[in-house]
C-alpha positions in Angstrom: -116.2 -101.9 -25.0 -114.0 -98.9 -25.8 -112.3 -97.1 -28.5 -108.7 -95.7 -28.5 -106.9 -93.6 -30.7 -103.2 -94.5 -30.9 -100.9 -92.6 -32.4 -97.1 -93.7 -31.7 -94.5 -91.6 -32.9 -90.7 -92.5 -32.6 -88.0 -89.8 -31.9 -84.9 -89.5 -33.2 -85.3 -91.5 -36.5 -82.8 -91.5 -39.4 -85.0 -90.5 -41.4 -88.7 -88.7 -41.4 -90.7 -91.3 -42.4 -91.8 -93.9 -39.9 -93.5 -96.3 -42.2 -91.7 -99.2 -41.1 -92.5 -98.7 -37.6 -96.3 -98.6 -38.2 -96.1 -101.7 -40.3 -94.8 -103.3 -38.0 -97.3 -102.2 -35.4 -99.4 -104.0 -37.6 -98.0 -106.9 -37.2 -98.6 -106.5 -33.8 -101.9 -105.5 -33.6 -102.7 -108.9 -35.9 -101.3 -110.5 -32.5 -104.1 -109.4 -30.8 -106.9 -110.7 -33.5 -110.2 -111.9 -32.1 -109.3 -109.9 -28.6 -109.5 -106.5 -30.8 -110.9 -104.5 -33.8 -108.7 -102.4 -35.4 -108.2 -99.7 -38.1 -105.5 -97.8 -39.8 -105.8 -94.3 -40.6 -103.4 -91.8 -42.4 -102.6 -89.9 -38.8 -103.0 -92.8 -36.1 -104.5 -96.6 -35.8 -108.0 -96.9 -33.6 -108.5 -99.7 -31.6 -111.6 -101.5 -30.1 -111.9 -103.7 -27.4 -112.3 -104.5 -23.9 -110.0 -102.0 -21.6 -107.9 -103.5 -20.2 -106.8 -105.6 -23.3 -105.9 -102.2 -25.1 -103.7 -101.1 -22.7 -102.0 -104.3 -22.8 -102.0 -103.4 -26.8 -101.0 -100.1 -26.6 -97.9 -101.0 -23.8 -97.1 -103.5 -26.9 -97.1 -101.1 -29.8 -95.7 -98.7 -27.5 -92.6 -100.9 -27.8 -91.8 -101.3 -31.5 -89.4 -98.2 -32.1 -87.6 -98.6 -28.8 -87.0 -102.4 -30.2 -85.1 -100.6 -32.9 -82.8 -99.3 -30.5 -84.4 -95.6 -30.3 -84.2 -94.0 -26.9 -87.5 -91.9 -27.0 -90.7 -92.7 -27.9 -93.8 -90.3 -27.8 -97.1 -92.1 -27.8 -100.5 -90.3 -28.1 -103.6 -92.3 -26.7 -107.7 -90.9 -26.8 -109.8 -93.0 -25.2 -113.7 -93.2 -25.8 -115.2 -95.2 -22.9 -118.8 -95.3 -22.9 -120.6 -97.3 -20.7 -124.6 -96.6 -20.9 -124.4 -98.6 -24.3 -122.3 -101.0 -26.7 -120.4 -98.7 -28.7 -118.2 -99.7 -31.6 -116.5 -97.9 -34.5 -119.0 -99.5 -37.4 -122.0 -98.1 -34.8 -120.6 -95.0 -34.4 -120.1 -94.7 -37.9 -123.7 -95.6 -38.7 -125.3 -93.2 -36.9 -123.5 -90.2 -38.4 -124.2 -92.0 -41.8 -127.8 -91.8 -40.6 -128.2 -88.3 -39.5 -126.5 -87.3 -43.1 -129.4 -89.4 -44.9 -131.8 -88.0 -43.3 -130.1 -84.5 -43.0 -130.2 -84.5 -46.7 -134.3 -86.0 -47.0 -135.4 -83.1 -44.5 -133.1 -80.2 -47.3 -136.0 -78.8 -49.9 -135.0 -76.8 -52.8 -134.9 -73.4 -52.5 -137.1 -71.5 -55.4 -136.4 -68.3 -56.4 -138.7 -66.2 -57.9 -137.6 -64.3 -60.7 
């Protein structure tokens, strides 16, 4: 299972916002339900799923602006890949969670003498 980082960006819009274009990546991504996990975030959209699947999801999303009838679209893909164990965005999430609690267990107060 791996996790990518998508951010698609469309060039040469009418106007600076793009909202429209990632709702309707949305849309798309809800295509793919059951074959992917995914997440919106304020600066790009992470998917999870087998590999090959998200390149067939990010080719699709890839798509949406250029449907729209712009002639250049920039697309911006990370790709975590790790193979020695499952790794998924709640896991991943977890164990930072984790170190934090413990992080803040192992912290003693500092007394100052006075």
């Amino acid at each position: 299972m791996a996790i990518v980082d998508v951010t698609v960006i469309p060039i040469g819009t009418d106007t600076p916002s793009v909202s429209k274009y990632v709702a309707e990546i949305q849309e798309v991504l809800q295509t793919y339900e059951g074959k992917v996990s995914y997440q919106l975030t304020p600066m790009s959209t992470l998917i999870e799923g087998e590999l090959p699947v998200l390149f067939e999801v990010i080719q699709a999303i890839h798509e949406v602006p250029f449907k729209h009838g712009l002639k250049r679209v920039a697309t911006n893909i990370r790709i975590d890949d790790r193979r020695d164990k499952e790794s998924t965005m709640t896991k991943k999430l977890a164990a930072v969670q984790a170190h934090m609690s413990q992080a803040e267990v192992e912290v003693e107060p500092v007394h100052h003498k006075e």
